[in-house]
Biopython code that builds the backbone (N, CA, C, O; Angstrom):
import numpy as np
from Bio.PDB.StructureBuilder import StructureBuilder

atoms = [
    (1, "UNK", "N", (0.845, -1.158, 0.000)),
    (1, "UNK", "CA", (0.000, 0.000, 0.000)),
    (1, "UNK", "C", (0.898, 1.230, 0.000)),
    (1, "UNK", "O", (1.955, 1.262, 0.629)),
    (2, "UNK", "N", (0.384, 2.353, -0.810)),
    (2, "UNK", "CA", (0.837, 3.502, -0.547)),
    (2, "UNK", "C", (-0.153, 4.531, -0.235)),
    (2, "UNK", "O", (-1.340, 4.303, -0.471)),
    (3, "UNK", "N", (0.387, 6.135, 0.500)),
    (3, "UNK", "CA", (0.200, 6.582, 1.022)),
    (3, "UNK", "C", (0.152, 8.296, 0.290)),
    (3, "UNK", "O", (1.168, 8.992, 0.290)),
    (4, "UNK", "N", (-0.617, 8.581, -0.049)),
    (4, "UNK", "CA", (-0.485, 10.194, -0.811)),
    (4, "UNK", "C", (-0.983, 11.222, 0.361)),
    (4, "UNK", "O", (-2.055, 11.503, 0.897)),
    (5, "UNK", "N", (0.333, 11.614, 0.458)),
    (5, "UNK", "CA", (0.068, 13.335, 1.674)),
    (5, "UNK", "C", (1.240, 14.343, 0.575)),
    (5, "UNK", "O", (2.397, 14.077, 0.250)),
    (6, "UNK", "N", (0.483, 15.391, 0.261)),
    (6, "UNK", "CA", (1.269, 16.681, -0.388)),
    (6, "UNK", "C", (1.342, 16.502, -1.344)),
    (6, "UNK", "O", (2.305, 17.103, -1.820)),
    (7, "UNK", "N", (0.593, 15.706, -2.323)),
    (7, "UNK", "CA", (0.832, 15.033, -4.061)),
    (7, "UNK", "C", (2.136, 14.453, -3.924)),
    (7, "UNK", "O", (2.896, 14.832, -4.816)),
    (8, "UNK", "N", (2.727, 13.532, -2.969)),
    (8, "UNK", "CA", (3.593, 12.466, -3.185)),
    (8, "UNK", "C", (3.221, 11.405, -2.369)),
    (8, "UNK", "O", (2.457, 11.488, -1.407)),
    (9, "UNK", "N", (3.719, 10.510, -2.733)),
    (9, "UNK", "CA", (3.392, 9.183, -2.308)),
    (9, "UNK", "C", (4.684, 8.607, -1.586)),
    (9, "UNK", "O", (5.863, 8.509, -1.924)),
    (10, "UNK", "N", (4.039, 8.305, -0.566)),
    (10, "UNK", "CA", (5.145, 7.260, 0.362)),
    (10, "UNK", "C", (5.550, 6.160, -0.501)),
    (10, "UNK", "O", (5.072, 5.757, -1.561)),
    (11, "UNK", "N", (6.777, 5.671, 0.361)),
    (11, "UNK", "CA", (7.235, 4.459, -0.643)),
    (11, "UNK", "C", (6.063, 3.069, 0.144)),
    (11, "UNK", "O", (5.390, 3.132, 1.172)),
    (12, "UNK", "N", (6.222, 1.949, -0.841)),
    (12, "UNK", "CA", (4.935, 0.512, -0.695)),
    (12, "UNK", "C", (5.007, -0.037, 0.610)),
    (12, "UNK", "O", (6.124, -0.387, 0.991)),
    (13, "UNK", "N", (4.091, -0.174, 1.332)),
    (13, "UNK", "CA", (4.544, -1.085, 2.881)),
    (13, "UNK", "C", (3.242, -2.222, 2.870)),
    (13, "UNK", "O", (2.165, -2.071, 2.292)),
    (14, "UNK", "N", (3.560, -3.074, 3.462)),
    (14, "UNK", "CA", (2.660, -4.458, 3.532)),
    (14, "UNK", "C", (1.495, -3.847, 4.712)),
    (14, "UNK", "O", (2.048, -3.446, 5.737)),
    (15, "UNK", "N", (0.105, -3.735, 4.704)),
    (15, "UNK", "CA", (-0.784, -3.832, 5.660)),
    (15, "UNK", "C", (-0.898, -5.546, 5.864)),
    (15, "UNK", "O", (-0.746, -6.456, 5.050)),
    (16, "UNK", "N", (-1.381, -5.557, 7.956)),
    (16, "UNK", "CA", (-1.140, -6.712, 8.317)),
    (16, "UNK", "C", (-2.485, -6.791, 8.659)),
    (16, "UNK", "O", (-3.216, -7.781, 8.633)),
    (17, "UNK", "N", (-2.767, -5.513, 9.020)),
    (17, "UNK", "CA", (-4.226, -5.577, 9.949)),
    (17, "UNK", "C", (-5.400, -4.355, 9.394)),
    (17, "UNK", "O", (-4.803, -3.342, 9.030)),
    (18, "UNK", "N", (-6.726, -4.259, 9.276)),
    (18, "UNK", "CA", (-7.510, -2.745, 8.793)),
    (18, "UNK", "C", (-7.961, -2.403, 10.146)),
    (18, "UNK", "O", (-7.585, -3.177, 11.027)),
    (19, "UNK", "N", (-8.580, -1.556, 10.445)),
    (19, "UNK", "CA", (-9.026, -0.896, 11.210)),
    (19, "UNK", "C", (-9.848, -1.430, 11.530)),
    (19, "UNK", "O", (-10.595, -1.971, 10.715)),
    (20, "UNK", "N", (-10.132, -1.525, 13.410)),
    (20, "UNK", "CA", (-11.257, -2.315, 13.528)),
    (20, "UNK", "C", (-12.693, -1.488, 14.068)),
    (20, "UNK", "O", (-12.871, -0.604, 14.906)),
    (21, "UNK", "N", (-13.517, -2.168, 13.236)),
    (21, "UNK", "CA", (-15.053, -1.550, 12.907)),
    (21, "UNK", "C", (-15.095, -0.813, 14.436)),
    (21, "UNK", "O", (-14.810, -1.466, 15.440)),
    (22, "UNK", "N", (-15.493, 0.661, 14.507)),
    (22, "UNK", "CA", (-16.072, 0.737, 15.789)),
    (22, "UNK", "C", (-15.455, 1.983, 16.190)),
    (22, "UNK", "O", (-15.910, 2.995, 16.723)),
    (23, "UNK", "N", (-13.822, 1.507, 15.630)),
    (23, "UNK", "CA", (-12.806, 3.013, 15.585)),
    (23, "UNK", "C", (-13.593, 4.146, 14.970)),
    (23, "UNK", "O", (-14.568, 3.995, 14.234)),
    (24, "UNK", "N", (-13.077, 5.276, 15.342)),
    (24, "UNK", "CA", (-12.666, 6.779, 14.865)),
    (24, "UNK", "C", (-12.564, 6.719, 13.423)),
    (24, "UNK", "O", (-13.367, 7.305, 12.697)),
    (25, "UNK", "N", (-11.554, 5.995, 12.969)),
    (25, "UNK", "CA", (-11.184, 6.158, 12.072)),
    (25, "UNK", "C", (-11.513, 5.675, 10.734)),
    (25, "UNK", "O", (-11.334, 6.055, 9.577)),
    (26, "UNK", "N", (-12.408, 4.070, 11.713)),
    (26, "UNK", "CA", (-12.740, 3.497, 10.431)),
    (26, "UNK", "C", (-13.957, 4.154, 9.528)),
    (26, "UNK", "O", (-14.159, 3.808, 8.364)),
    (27, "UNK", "N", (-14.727, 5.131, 10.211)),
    (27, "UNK", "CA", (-16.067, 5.755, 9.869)),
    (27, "UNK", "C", (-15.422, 7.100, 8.950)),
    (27, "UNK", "O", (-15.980, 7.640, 7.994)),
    (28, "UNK", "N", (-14.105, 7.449, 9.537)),
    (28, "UNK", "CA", (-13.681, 8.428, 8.655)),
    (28, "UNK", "C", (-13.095, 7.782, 6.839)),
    (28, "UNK", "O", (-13.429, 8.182, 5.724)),
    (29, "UNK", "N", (-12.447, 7.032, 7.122)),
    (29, "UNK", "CA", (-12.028, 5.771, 6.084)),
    (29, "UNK", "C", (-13.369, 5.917, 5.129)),
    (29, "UNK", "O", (-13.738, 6.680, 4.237)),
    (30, "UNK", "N", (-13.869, 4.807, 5.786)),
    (30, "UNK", "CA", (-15.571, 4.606, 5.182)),
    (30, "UNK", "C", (-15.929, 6.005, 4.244)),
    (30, "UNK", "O", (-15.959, 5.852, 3.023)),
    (31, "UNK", "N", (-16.110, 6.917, 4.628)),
    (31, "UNK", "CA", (-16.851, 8.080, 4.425)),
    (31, "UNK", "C", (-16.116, 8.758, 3.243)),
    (31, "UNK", "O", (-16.730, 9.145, 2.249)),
    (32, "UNK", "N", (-14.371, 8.926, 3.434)),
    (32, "UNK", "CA", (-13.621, 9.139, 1.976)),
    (32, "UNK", "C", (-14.135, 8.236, 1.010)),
    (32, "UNK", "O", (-14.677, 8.547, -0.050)),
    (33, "UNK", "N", (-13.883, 6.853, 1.544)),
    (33, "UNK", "CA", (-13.537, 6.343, 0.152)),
    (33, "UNK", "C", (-15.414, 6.063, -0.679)),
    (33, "UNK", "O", (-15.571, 5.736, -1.855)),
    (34, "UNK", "N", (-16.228, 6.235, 0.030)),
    (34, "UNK", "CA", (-18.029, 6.568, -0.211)),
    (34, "UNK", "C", (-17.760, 7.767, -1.546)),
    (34, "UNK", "O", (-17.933, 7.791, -2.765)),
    (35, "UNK", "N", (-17.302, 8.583, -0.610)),
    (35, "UNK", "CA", (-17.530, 10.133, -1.284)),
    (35, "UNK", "C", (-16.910, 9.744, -2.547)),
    (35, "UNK", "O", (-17.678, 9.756, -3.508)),
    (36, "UNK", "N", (-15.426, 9.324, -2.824)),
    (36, "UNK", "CA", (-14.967, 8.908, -3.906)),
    (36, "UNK", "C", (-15.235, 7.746, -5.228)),
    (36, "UNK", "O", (-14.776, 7.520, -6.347)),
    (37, "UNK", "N", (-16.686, 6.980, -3.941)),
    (37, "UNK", "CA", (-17.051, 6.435, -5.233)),
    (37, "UNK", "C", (-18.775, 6.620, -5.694)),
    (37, "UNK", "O", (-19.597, 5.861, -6.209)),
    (38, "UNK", "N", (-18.813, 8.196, -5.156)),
    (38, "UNK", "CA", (-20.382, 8.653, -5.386)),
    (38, "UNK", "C", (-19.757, 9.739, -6.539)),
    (38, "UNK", "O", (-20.402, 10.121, -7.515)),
    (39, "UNK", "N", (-18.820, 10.020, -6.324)),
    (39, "UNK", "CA", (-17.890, 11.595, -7.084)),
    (39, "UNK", "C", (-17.536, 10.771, -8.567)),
    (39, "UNK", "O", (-17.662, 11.308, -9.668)),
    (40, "UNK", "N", (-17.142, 9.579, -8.386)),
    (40, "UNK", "CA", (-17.151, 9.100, -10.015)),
    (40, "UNK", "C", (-18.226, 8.413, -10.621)),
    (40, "UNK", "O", (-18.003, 7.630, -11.545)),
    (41, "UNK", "N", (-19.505, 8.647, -10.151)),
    (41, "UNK", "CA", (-20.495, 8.616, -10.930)),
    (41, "UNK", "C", (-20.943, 9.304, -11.404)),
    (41, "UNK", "O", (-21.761, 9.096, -12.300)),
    (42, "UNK", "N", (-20.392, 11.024, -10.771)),
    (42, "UNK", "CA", (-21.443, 12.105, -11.409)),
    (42, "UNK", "C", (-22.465, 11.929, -12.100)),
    (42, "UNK", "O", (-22.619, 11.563, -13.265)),
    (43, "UNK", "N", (-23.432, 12.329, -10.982)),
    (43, "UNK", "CA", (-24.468, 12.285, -10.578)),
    (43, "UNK", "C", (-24.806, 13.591, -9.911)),
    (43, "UNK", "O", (-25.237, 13.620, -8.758)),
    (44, "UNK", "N", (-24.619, 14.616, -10.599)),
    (44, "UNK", "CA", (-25.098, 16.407, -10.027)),
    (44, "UNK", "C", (-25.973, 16.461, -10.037)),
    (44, "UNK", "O", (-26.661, 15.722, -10.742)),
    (45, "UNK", "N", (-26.487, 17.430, -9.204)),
    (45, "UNK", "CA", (-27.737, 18.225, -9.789)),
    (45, "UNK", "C", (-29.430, 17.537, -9.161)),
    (45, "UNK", "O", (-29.280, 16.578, -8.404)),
    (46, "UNK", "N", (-30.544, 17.848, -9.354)),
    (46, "UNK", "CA", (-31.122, 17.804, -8.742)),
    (46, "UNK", "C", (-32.287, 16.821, -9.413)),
    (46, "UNK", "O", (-31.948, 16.910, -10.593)),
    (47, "UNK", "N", (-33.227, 16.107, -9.408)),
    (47, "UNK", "CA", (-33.831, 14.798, -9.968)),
    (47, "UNK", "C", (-34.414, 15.582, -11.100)),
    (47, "UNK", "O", (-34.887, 15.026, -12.090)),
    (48, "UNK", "N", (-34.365, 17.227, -10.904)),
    (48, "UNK", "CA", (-35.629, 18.216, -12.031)),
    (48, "UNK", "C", (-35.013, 18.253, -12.719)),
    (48, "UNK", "O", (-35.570, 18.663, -13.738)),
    (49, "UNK", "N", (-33.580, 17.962, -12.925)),
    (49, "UNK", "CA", (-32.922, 17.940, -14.017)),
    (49, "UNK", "C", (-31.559, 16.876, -14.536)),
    (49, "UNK", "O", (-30.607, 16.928, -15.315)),
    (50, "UNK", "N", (-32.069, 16.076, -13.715)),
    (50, "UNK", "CA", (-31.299, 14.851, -13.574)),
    (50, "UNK", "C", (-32.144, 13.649, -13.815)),
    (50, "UNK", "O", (-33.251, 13.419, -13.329)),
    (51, "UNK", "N", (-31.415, 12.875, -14.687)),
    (51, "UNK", "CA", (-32.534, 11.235, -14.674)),
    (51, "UNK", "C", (-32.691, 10.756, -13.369)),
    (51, "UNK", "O", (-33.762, 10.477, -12.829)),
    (52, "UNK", "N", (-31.381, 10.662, -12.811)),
    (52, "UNK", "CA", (-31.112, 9.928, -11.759)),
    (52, "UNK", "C", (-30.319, 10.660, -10.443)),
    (52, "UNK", "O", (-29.654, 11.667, -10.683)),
    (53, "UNK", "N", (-30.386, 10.211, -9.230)),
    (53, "UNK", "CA", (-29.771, 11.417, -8.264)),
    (53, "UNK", "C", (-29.365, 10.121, -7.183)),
    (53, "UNK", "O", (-30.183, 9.204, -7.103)),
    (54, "UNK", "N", (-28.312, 10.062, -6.493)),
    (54, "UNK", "CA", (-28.123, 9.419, -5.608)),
    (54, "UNK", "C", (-27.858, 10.494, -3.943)),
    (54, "UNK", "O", (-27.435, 11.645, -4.053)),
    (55, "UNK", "N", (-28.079, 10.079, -2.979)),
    (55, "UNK", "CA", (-28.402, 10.736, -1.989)),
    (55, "UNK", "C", (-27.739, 9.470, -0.256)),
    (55, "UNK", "O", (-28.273, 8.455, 0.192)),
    (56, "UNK", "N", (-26.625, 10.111, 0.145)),
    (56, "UNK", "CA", (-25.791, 9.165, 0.665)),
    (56, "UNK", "C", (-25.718, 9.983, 2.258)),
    (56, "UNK", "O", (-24.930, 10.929, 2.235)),
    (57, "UNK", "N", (-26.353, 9.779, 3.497)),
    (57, "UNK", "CA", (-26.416, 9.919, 4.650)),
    (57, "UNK", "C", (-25.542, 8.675, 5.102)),
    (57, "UNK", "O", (-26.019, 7.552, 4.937)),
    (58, "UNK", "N", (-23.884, 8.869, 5.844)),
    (58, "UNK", "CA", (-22.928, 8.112, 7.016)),
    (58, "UNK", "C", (-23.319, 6.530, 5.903)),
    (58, "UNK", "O", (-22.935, 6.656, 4.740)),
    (59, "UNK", "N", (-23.791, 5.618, 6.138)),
    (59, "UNK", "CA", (-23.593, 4.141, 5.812)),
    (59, "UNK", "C", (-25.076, 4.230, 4.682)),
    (59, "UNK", "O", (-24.629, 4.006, 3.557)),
    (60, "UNK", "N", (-25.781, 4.339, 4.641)),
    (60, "UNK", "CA", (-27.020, 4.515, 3.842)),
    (60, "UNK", "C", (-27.180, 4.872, 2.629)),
    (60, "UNK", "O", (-26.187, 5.587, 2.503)),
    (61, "UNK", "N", (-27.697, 4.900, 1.647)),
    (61, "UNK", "CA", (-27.560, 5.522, 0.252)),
    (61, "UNK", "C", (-28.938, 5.383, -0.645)),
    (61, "UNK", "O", (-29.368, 4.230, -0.643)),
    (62, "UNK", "N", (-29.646, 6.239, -1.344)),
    (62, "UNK", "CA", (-30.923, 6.093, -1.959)),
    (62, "UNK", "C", (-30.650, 6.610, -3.643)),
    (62, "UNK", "O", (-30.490, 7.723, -4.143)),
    (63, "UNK", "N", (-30.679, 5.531, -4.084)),
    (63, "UNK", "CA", (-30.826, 6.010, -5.378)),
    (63, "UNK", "C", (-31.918, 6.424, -6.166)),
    (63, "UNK", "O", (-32.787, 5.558, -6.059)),
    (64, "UNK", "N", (-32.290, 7.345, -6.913)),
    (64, "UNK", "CA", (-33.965, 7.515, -7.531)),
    (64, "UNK", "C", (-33.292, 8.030, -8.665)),
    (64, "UNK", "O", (-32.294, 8.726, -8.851)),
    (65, "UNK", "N", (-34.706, 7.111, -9.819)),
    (65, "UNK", "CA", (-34.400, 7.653, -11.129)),
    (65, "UNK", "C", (-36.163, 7.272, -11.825)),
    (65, "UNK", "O", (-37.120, 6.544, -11.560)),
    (66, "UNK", "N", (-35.786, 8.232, -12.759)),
    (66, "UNK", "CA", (-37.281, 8.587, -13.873)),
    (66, "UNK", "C", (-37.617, 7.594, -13.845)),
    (66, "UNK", "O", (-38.637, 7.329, -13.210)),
    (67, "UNK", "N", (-36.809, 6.469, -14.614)),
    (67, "UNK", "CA", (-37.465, 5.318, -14.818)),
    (67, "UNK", "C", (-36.447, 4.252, -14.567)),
    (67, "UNK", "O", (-35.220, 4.321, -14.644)),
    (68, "UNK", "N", (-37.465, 2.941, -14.151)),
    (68, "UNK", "CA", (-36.970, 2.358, -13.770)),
    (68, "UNK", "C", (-35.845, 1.636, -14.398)),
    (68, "UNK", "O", (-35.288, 0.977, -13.520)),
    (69, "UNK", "N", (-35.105, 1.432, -15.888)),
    (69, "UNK", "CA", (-33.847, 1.273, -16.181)),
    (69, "UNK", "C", (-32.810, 2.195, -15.570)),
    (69, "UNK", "O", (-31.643, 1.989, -15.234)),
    (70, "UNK", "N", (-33.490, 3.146, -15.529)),
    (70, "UNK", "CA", (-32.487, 4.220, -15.124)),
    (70, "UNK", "C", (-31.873, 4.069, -13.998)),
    (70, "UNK", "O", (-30.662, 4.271, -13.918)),
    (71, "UNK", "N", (-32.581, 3.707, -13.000)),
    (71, "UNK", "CA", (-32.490, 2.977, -12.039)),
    (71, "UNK", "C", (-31.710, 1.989, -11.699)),
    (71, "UNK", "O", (-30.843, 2.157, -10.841)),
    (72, "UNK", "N", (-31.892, 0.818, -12.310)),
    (72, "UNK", "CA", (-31.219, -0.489, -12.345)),
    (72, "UNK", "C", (-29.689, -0.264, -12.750)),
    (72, "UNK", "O", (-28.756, -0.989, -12.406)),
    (73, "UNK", "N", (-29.589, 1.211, -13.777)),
    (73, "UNK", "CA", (-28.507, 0.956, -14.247)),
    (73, "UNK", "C", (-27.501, 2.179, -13.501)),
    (73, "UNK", "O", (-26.275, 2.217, -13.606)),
    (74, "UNK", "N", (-28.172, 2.944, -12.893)),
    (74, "UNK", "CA", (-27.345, 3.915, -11.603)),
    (74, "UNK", "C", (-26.849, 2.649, -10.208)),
    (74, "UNK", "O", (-25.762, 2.545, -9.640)),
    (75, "UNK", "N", (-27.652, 2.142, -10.083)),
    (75, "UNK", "CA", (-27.692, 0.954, -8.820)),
    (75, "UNK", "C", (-26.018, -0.131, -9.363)),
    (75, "UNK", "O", (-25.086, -0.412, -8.609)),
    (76, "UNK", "N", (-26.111, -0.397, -10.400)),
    (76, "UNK", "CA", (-25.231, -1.289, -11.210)),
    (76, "UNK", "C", (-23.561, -0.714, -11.596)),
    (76, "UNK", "O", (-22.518, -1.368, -11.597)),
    (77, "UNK", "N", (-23.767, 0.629, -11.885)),
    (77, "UNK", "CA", (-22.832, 1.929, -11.796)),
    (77, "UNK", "C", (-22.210, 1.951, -10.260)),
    (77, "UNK", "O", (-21.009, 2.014, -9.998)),
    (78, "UNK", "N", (-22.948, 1.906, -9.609)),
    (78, "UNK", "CA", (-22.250, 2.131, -7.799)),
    (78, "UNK", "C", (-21.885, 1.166, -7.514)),
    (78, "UNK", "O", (-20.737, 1.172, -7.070)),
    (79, "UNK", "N", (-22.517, -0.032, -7.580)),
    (79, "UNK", "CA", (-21.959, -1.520, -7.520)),
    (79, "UNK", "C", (-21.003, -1.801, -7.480)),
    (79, "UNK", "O", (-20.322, -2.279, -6.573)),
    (80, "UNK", "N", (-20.696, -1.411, -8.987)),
    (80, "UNK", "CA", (-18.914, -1.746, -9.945)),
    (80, "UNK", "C", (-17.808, -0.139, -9.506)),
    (80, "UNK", "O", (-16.592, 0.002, -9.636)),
    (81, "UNK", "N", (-18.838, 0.826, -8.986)),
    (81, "UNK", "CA", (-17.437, 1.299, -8.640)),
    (81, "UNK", "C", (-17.095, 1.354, -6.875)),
    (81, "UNK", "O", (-16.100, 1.831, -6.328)),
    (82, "UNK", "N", (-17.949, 0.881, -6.426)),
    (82, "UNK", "CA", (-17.810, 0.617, -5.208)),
    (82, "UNK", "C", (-16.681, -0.499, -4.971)),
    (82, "UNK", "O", (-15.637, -0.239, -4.373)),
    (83, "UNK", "N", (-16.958, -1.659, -5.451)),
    (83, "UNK", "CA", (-16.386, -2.683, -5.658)),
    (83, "UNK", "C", (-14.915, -2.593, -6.530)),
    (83, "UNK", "O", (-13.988, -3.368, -6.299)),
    (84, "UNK", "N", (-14.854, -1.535, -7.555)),
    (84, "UNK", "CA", (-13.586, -1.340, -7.348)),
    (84, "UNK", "C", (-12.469, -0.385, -6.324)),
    (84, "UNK", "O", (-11.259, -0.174, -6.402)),
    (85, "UNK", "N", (-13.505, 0.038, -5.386)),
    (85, "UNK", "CA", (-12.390, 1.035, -4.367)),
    (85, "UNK", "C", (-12.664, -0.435, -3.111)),
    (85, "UNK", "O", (-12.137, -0.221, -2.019)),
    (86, "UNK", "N", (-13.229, -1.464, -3.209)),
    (86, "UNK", "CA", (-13.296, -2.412, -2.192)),
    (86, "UNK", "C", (-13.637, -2.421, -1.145)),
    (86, "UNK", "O", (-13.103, -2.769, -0.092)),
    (87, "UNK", "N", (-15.182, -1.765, -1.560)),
    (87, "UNK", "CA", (-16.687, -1.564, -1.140)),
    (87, "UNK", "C", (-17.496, -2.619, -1.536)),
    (87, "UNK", "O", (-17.609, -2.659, -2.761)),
    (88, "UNK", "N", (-18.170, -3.588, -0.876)),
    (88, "UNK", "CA", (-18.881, -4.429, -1.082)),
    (88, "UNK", "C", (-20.625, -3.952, -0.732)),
    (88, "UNK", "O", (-20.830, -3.828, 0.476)),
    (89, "UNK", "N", (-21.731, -3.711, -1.547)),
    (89, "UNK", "CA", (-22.821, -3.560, -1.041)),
    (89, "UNK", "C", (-23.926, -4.720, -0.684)),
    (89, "UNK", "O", (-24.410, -5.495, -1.509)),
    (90, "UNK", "N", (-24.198, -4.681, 0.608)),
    (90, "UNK", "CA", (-24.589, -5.846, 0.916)),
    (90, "UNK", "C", (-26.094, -6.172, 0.273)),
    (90, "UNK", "O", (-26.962, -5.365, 0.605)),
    (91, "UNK", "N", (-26.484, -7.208, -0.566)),
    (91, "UNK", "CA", (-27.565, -7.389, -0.792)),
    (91, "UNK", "C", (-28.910, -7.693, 0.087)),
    (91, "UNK", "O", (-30.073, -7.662, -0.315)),
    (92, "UNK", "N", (-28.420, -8.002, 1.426)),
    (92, "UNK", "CA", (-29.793, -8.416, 2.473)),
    (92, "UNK", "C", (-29.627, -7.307, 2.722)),
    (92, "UNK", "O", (-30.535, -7.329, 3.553)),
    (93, "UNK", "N", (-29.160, -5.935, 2.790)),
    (93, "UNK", "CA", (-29.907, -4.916, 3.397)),
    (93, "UNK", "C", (-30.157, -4.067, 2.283)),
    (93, "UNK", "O", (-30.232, -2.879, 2.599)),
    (94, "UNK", "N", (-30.326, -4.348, 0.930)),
    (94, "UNK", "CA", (-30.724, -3.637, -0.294)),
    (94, "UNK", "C", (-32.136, -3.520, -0.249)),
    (94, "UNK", "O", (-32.621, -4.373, 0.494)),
    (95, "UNK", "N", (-32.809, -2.914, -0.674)),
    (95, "UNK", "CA", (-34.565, -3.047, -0.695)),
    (95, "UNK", "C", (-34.505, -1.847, -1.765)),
    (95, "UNK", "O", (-33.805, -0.852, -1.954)),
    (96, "UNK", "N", (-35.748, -2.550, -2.437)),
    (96, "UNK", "CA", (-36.018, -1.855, -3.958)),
    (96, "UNK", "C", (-37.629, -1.614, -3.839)),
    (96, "UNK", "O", (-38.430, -2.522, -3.620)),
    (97, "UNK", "N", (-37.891, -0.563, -3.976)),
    (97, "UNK", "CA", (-38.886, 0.292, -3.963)),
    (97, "UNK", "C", (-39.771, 0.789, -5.272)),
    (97, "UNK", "O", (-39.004, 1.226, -6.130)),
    (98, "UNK", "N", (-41.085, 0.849, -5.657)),
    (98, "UNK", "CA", (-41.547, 1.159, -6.666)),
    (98, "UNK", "C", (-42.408, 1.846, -6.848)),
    (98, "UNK", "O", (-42.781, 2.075, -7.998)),
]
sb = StructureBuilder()
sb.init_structure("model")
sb.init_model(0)
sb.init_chain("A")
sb.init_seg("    ")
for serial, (resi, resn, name, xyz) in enumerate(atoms, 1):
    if name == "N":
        sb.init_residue(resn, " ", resi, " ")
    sb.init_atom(name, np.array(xyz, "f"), 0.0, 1.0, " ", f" {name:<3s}", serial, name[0])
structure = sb.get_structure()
């Protein structure tokens, strides 16, 4: 792993252990790397002028869109980029609304 403070990067070091759930820190963790994978969906702006709008309160997240592809395919978008910053969204606490 490396480490970016001041636009440079520390040199690679092995993590042994993550932060354990409950810490300070891990909610701060959590919350960057969220923001960073709500920020590469862009997704601005407001539903009056947006198909789709996602809306992210601490651990929670609501997606709404015009229609329902739109939908499926904003939901599918966060998925894959969640999952690439190594964010897993849990499916038993997903609920889909109509």
């Amino acid at each position: 792993m490396k480490v970016k403070v001041n636009n440079s990067f520390s040199e690679w070091f092995e993590t042994k252990t993550g932060v354990r759930q409950g810490n300070l820190l891990s909610a701060l963790i959590f919350s960057v790397m969220l923001d960073s994978v709500i920020t590469k969906l862009e997704v601005r702006g407001n539903i009056t002028i947006r198909l789709e709008q996602i809306c992210a309160y601490a651990d929670d997240i609501v997606t709404t869109g015009r229609t329902k592809q739109i939908l499926i395919n904003t939901f599918c978008k966060l998925k894959h980029e969640a999952l690439n910053a190594g964010l897993i969204v849990n499916n038993n606490k997903t609920k889909y609304v109509q």
